[in-house]
TORGU-16495 format. One line per 8 residues: number of its first residue (from 1); their letters; for each residue z, y, x of N, C-alpha, C, O. Coordinates in steps of 0.001 Angstrom, whole numbers. Each point is the difference from the previous one (the first is absolute). Layout:
NUM> a> Z Y X Z Y X Z Y X Z Y X  ...
END
This chain:
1> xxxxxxxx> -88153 -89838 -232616 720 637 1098 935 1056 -561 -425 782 -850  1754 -717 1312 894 907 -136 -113 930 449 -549 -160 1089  914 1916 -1428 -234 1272 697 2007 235 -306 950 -329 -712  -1247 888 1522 1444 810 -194 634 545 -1056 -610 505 -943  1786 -564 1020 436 597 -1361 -337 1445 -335 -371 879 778  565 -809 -2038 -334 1326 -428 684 1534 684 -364 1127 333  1644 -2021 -404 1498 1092 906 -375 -67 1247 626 859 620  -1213 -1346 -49 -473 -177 1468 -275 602 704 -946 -627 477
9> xxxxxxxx> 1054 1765 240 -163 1227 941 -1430 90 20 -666 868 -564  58 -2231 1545 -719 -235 320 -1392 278 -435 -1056 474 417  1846 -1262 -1958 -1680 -329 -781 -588 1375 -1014 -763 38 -965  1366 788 1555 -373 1447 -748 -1483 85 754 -677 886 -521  111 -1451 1420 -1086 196 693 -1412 -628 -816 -1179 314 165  1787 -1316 -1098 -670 -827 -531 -464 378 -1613 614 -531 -926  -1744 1490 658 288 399 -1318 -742 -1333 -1067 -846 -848 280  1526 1104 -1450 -422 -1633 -477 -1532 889 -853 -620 -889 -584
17> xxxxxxxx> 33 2030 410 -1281 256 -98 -777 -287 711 -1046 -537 -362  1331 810 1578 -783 31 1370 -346 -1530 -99 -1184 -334 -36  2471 -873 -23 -436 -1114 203 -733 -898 -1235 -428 -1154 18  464 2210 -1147 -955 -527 -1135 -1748 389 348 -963 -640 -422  941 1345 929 -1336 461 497 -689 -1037 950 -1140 -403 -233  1962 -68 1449 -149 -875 545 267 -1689 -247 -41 -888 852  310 776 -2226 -584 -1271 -314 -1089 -686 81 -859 851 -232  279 -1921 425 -1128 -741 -186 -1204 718 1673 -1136 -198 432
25> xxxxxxxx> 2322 1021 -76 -1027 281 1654 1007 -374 1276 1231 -18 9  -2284 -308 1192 111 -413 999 -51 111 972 -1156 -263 332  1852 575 663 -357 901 1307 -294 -1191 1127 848 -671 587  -2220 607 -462 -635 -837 1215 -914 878 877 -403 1160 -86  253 -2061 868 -521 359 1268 -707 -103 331 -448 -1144 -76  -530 2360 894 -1227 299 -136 -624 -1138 988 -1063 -517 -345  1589 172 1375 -658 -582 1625 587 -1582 -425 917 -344 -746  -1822 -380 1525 873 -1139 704 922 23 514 -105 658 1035
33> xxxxxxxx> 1502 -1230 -1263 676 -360 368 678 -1023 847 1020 -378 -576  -1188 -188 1675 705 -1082 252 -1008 -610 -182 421 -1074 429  -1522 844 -743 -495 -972 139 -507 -105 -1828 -1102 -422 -349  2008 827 -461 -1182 -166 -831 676 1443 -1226 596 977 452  -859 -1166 -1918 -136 1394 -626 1869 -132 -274 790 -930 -162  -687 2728 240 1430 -498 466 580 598 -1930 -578 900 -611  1466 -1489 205 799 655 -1151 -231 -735 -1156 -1057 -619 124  1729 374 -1468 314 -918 -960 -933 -1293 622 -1023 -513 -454
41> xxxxxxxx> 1823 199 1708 148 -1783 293 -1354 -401 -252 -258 -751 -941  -710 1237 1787 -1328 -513 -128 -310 -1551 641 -621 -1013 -324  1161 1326 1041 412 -1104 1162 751 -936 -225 1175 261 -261  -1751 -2022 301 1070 -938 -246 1362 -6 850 810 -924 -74  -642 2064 898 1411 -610 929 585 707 -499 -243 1207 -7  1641 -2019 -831 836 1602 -771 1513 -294 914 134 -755 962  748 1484 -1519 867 -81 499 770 403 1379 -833 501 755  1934 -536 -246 304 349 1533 -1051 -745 1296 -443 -1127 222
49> xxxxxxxx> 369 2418 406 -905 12 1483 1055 -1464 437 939 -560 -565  -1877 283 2202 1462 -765 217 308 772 1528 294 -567 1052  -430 1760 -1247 326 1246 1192 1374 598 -238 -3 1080 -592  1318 -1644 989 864 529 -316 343 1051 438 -305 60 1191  938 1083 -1645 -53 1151 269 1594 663 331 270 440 1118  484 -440 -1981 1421 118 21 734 -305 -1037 -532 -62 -1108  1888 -184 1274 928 3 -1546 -54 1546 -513 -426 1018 546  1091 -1277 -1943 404 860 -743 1448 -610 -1109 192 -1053 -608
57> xxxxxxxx> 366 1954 719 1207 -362 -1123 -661 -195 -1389 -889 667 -531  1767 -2096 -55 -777 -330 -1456 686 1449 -999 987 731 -87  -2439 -1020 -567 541 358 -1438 -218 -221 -1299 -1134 -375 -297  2013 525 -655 108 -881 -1099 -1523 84 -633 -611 1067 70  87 -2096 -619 -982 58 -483 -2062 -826 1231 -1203 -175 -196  2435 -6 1465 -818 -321 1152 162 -1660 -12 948 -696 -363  -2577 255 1039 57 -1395 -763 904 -617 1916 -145 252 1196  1108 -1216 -2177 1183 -1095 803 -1150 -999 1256 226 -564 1070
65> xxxxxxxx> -1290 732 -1799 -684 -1288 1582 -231 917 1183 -539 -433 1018  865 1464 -1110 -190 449 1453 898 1061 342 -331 1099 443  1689 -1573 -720 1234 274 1347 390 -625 210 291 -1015 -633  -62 1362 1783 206 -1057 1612 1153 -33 -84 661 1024 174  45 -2500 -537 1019 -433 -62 736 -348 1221 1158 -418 -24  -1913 612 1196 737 -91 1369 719 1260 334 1087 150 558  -1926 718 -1018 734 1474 -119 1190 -52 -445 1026 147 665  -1150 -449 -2304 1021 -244 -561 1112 -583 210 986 285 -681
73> xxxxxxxx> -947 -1178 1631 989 -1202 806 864 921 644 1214 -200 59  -1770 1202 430 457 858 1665 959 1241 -673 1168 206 328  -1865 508 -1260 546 1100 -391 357 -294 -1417 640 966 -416  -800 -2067 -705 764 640 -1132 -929 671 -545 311 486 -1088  -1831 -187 1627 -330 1156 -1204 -1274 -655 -353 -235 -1052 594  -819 1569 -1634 -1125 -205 -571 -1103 527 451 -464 932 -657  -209 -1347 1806 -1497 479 549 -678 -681 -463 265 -1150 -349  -1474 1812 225 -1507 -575 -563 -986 357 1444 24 1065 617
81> xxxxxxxx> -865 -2263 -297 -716 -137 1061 -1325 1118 -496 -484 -287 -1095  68 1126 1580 -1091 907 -131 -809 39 1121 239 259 1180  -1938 -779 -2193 -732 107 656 -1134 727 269 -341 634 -998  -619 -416 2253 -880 1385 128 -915 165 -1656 -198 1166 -342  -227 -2074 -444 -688 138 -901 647 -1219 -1244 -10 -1178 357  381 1410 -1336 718 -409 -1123 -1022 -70 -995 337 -535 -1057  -1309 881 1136 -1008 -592 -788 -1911 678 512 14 1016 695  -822 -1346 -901 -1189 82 262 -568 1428 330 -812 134 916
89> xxxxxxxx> 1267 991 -1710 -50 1350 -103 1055 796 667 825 215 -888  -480 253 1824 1056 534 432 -575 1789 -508 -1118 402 322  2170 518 -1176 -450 1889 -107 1043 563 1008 1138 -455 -118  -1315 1199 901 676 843 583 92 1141 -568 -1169 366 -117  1862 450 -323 450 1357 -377 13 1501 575 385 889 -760  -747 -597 1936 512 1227 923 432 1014 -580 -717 581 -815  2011 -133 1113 139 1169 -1386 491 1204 1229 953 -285 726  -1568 1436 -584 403 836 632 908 812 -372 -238 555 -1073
97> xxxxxxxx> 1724 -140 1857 758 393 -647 361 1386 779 1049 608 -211  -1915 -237 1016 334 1090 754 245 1192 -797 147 -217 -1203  -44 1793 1707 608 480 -432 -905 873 -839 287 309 -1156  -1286 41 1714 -1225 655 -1121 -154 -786 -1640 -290 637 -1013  497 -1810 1039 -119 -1030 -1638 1507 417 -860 160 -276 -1189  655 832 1854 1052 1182 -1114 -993 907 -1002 254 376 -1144  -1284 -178 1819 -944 1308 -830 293 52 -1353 -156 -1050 -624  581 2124 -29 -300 -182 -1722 -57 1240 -517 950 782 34
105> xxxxxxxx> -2007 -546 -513 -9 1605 -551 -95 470 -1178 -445 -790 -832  791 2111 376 1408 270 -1144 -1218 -932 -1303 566 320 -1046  -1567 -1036 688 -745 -245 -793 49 -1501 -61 50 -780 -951  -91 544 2755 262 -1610 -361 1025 -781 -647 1079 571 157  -979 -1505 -737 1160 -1258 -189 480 -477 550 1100 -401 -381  -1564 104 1649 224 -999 1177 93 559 1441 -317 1190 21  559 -1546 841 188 460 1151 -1248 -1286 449 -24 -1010 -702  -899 1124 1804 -1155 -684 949 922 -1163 -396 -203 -757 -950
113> xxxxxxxx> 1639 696 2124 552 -1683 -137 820 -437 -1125 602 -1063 152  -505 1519 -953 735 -554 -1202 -1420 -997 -1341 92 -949 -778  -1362 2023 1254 -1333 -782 -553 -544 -665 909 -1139 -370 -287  1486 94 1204 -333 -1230 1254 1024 -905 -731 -298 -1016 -627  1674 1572 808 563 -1203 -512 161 -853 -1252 704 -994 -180  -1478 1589 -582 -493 -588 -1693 -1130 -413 372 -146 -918 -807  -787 915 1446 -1344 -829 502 417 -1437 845 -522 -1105 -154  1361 1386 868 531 -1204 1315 421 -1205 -876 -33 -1224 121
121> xxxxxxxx> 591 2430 -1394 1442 -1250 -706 -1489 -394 -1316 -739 -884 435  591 1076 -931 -1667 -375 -558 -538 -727 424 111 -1052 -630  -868 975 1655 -531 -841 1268 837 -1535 180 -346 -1163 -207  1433 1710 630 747 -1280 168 340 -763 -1193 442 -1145 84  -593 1618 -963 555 -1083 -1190 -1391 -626 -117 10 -1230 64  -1191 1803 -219 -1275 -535 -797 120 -1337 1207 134 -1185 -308  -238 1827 1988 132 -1265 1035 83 -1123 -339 -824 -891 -209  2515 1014 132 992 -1317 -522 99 -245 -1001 419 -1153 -104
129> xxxxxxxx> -636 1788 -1153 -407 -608 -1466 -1250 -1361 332 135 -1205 -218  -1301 1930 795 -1019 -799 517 -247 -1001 816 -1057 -559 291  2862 281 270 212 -1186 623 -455 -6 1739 -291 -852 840  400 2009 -888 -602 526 1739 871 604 498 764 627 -733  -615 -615 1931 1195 872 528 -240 1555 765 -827 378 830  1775 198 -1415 108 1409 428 882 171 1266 586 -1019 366  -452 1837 157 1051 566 1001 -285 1856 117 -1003 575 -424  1899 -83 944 321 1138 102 199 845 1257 1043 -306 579
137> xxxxxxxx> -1694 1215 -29 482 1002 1429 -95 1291 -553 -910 538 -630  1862 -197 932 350 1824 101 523 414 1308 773 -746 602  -1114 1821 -139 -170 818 1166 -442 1475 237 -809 588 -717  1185 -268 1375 -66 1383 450 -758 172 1272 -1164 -283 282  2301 919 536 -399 10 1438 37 -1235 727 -322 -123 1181  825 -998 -2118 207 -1579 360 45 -545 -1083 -7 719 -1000  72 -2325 844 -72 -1077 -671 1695 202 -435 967 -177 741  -966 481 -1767 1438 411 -1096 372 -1164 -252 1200 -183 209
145> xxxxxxxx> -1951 -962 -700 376 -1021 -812 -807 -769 96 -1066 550 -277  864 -1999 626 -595 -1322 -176 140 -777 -1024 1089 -563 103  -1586 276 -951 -83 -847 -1211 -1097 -880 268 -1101 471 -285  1123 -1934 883 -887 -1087 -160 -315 -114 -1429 809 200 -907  -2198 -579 750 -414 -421 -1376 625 -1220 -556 351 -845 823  -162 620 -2010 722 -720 -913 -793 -65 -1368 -297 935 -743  35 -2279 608 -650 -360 -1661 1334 -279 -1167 -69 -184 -1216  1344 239 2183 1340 -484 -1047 52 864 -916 -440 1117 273
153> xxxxxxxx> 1027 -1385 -1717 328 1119 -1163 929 806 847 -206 1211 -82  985 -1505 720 1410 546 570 -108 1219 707 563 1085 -142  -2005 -1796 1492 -206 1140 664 -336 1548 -810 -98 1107 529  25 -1311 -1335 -279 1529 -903 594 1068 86 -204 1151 387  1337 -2027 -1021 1215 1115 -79 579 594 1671 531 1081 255  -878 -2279 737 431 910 1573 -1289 703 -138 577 1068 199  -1409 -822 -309 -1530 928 260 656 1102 -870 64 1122 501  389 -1297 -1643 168 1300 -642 1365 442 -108 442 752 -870
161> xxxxxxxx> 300 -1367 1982 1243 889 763 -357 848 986 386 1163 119  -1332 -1917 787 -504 765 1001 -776 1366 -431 279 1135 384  -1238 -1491 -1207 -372 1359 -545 591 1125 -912 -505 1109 -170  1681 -1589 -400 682 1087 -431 988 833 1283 71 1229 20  572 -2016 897 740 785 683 -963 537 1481 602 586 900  -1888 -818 -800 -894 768 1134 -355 1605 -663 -869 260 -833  1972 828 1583 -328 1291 -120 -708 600 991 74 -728 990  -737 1717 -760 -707 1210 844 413 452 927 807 927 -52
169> xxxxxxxx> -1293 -1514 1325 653 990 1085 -664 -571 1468 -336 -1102 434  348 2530 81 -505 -33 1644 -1905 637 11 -635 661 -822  246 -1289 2216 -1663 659 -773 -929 -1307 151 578 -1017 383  -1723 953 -600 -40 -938 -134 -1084 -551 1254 -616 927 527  299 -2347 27 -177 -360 995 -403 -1511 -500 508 -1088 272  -1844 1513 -1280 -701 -1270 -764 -815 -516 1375 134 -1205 215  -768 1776 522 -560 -809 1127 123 -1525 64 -425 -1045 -493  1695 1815 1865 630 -853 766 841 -992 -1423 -237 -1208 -2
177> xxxxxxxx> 630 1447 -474 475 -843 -1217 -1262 -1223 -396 173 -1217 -67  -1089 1763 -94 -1411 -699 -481 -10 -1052 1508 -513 -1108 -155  936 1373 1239 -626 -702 914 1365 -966 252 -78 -845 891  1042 937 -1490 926 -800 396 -68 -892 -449 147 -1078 577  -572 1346 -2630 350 -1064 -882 -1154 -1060 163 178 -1218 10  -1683 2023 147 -838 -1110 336 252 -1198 1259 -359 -1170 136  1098 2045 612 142 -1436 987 1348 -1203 -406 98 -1030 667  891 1339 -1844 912 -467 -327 -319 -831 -1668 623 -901 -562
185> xxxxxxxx> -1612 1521 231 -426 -664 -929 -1351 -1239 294 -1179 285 -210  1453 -1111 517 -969 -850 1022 -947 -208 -1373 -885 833 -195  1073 -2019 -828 -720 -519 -1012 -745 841 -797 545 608 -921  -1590 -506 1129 -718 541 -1310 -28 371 -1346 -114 -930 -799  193 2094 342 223 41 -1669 -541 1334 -268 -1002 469 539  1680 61 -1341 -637 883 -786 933 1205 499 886 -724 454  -501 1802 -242 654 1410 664 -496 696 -976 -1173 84 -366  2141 431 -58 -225 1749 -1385 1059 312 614 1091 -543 180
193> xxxxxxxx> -2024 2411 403 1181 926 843 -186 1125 -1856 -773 458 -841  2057 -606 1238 637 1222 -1196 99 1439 1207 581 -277 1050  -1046 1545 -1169 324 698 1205 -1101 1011 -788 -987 -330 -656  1717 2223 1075 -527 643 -374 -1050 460 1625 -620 1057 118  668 -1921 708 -931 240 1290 90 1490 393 -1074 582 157  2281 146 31 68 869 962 436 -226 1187 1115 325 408  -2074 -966 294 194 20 1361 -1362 242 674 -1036 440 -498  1349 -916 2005 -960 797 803 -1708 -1587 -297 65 -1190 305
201> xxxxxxxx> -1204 1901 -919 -686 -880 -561 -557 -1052 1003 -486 -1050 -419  568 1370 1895 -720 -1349 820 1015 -561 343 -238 -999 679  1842 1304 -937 804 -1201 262 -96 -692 -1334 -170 -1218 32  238 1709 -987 533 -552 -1119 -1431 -1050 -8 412 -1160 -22  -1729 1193 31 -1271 -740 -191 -83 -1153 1044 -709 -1005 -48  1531 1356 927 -248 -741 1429 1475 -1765 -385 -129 -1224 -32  1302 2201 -161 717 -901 -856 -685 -830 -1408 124 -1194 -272  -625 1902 -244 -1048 -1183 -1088 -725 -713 588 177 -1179 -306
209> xxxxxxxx> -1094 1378 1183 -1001 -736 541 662 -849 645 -537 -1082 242  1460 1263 69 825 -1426 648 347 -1036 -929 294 -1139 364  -333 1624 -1893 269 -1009 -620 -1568 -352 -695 47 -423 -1155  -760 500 1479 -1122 -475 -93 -457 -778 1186 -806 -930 42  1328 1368 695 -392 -369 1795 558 -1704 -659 -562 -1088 -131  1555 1471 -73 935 -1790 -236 -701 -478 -1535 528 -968 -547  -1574 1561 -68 -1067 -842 -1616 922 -391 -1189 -58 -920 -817  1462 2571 1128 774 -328 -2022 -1005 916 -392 -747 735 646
217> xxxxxxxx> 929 -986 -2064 -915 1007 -1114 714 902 -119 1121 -201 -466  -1587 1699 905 1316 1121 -152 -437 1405 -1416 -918 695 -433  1925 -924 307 -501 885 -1460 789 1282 276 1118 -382 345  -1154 1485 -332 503 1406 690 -51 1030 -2166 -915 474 -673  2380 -627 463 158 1164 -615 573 1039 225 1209 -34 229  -1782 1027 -230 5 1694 496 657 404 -1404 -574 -282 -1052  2135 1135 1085 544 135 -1075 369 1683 502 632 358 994  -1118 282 -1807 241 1364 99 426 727 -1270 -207 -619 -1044
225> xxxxxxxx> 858 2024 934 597 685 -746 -1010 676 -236 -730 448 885  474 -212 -2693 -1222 1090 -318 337 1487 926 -1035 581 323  1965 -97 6 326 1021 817 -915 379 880 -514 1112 120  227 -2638 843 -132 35 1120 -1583 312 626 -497 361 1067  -29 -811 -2686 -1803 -274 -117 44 1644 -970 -729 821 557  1184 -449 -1395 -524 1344 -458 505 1315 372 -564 1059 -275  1840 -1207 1023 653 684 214 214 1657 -812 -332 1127 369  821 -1474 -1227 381 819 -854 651 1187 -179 166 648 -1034
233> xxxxxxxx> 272 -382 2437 949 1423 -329 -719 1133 707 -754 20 973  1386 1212 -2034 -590 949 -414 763 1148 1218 -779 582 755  1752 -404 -668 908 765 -173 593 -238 1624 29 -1130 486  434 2341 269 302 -634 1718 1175 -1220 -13 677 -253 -996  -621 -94 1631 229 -1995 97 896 -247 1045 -296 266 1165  1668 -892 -1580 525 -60 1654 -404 -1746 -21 -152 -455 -1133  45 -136 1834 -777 -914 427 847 -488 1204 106 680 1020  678 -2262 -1230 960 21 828 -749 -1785 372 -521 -711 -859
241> xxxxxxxx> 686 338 2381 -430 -1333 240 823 -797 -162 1216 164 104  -1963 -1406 -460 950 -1094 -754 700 -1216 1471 938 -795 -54  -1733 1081 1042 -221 -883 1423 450 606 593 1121 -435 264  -1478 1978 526 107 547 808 1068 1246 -605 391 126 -1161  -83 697 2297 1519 1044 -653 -1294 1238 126 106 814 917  -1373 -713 -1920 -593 1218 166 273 641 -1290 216 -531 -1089  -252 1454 1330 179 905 -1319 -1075 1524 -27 73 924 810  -1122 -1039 -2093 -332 1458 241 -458 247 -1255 -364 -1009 -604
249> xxxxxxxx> 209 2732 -359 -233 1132 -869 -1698 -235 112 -614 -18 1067  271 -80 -1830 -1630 -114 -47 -624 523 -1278 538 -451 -1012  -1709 1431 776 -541 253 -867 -1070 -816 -319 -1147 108 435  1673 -1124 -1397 -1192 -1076 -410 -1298 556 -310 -981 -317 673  895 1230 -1771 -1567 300 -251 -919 136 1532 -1070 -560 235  1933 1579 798 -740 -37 1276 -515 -1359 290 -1222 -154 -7  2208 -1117 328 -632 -951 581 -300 -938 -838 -423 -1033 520  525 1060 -1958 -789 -1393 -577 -1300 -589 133 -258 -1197 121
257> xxxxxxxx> -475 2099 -152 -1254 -958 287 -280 -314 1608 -893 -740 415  1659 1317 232 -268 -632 1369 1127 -1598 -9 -189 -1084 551  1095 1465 -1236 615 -1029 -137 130 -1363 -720 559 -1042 341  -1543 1526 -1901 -792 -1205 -795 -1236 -962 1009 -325 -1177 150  46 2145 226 -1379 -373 1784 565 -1010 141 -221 -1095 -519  947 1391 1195 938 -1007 1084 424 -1206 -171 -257 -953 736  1122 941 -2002 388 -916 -937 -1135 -919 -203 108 -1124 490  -999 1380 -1029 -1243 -684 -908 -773 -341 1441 -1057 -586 -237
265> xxxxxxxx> 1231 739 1322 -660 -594 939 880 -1105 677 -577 -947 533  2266 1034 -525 197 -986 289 72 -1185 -1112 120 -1167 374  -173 1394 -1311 -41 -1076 -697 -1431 -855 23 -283 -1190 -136  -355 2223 341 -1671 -677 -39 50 -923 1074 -677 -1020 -126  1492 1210 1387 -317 -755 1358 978 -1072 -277 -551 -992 478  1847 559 -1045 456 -892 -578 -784 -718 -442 -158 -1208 177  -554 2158 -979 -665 -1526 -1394 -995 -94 1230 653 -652 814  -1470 848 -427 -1210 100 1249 372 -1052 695 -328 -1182 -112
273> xxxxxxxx> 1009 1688 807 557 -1036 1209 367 -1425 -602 -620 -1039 223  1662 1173 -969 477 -1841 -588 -1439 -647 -874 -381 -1144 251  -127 1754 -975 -1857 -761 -187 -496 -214 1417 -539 -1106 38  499 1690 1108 -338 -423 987 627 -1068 792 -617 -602 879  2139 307 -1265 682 -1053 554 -333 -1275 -1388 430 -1104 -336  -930 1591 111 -241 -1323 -1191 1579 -406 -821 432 -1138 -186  265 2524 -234 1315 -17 -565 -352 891 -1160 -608 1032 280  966 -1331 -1835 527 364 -1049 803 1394 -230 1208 233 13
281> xxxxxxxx> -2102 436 -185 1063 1362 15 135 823 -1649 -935 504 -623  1927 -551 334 87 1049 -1236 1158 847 236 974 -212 722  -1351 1566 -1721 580 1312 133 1252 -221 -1156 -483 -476 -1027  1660 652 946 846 375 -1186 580 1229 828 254 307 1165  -166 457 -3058 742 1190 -146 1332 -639 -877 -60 -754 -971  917 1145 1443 1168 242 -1079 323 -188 -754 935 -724 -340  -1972 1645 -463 -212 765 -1421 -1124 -1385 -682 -401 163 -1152  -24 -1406 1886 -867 -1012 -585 1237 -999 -292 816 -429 816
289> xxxxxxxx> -924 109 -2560 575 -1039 -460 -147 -1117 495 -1141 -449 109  2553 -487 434 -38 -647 871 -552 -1213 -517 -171 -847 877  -184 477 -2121 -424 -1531 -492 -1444 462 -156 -559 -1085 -157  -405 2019 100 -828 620 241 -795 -336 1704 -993 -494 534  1999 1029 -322 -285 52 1655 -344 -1550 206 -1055 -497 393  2146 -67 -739 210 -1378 548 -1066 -936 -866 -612 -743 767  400 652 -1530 -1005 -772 -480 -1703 538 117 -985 -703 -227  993 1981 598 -1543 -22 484 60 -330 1397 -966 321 693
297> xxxxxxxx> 2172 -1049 -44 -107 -105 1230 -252 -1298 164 -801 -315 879  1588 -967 -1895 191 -790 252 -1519 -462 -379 -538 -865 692  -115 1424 -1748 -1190 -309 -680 -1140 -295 1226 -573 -1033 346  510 2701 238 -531 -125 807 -612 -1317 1474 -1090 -458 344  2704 284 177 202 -835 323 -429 -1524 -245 -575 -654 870  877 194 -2018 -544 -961 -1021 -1585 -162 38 -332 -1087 -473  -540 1723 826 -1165 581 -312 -914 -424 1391 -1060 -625 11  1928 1246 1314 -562 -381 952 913 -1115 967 -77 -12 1229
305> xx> 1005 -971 -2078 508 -1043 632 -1036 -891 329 -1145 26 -452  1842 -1195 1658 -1026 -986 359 -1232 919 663 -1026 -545 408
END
């Protein structure tokens, strides 16, 4: 399989360490799927669903038996017939792009969505290297972007257009988002929400459980800034919101430990709650090397597939 060129805007998302780490591993799926174990083609039925779904404009490198040459008759141009599932494993992506995942503090490397978006673009290659198809949603206060899953080499490079040009903004409104995509994502598969989960916690759980309500395997990574878990400053703090237009002067030593409290309890009810939805939850910081991250994840995974 081809990755993008080196000059490629795009493929800066794609570090070629990261994807040496992730050699020889596999991201499958924990539940039944469909009917039987879903991911590296367990299942004798390979190939296109016969659920057609919509066109898409070809692109080079996309296989010729499936554009619709009636299309072609009418307009002159190159569509490829796309269908709800392109191969046995369908990954969904959720990448939250609201406005709190700007976070980056003076220590980190990364900003929340710029290491969402080196995980998404990670994710998606191991997918479609693996001959399974990925797709992509980013959103905010709404569904930003639709990316149907795709097992094509091709689709790559649109997954990692989309994720280079999705920036930060608005607040965020994972809920109702959670409750849209489950009803729009009909087929069963596998859902990894990329999302630093600041939102209000019984919408945001109530939106998961809907995608359990509908039996995908949902895997929930919680991506936070070491900032945010030790909170580090010493010294009075202007402290400006990343969502909302609040702004206020605060003497940290006063409120840190009421404020480490706080912190360390919502994360506990995250991880709490998604073990209780029978969903996959891990914590990244930032500051955790991302082929690190990603391969005790995938391991993991590996471990309790089937």
């Amino acid at each position: 399989m081809s990755l993008p060129e080196p000059g490629d805007h795009p493929g800066r998302y794609l570090d070629p360490q990261v994807l040496a780490r992730m050699t020889g591993l596999d991201l499958k799926a924990r539940l039944i799927v469909e009917g039987f174990v879903a991911g590296l083609h367990r299942s004798p039925y390979h190939g296109f669903s016969v659920e057609f779904a919509e066109h898409r404009e070809y692109v080079p490198g996309d296989d010729l038996r499936y554009v619709d040459w009636k299309v072609f008759g009418r307009s002159d141009r190159y569509y490829l017939k796309q269908y709800e599932e392109e191969t046995n494993f369908a990954c969904w992506i959720l990448l939250d792009a609201s406005g709190s995942m700007a976070y980056r503090s003076s220590g980190a490397a990364l900003s929340k969505l710029e290491y969402a978006k080196h995980i998404a673009a990670a994710l998606a290659w191991l997918v479609i290297q693996q001959q399974d198809a990925a797709g992509l949603v980013t959103f905010g206060t709404k569904v930003n972007d639709f990316l149907r899953p795709s097992s094509q080499p091709s689709h790559l490079k649109q997954l990692l257009q989309l994720v280079a040009q999705t920036e930060p903004q608005g607040e965020t409104a994972a809920g109702p988002v959670l409750h849209e995509l489950a009803e729009r994502i009909r087929r069963r598969g596998l859902v990894i929400l990329l999302s630093d989960l600041f939102d209000s916690p019984e919408s945001l759980l109530a939106g998961l459980r809907h995608f359990r309500y509908r039996r995908h395997d949902v895997c929930v990574l919680q991506i936070i800034d070491p900032a945010e878990q030790d909170f580090p400053f010493d010294q009075p703090t202007f402290f400006k919101g990343l969502e909302e237009p609040v702004e206020a002067m605060s003497e940290p030593r006063a409120i840190r430990d009421a404020y480490c409290r706080e912190f360390e309890a919502f994360l506990k009810t995250m991880r709490q709650q998604c073990g209780d939805l029978g969903m996959e939850y891990t914590l990244l910081r930032t500051d955790m090397r991302l082929d690190v991250a990603l391969s005790a994840l995938l391991q993991r995974r590996s471990t309790h597939a089937g």
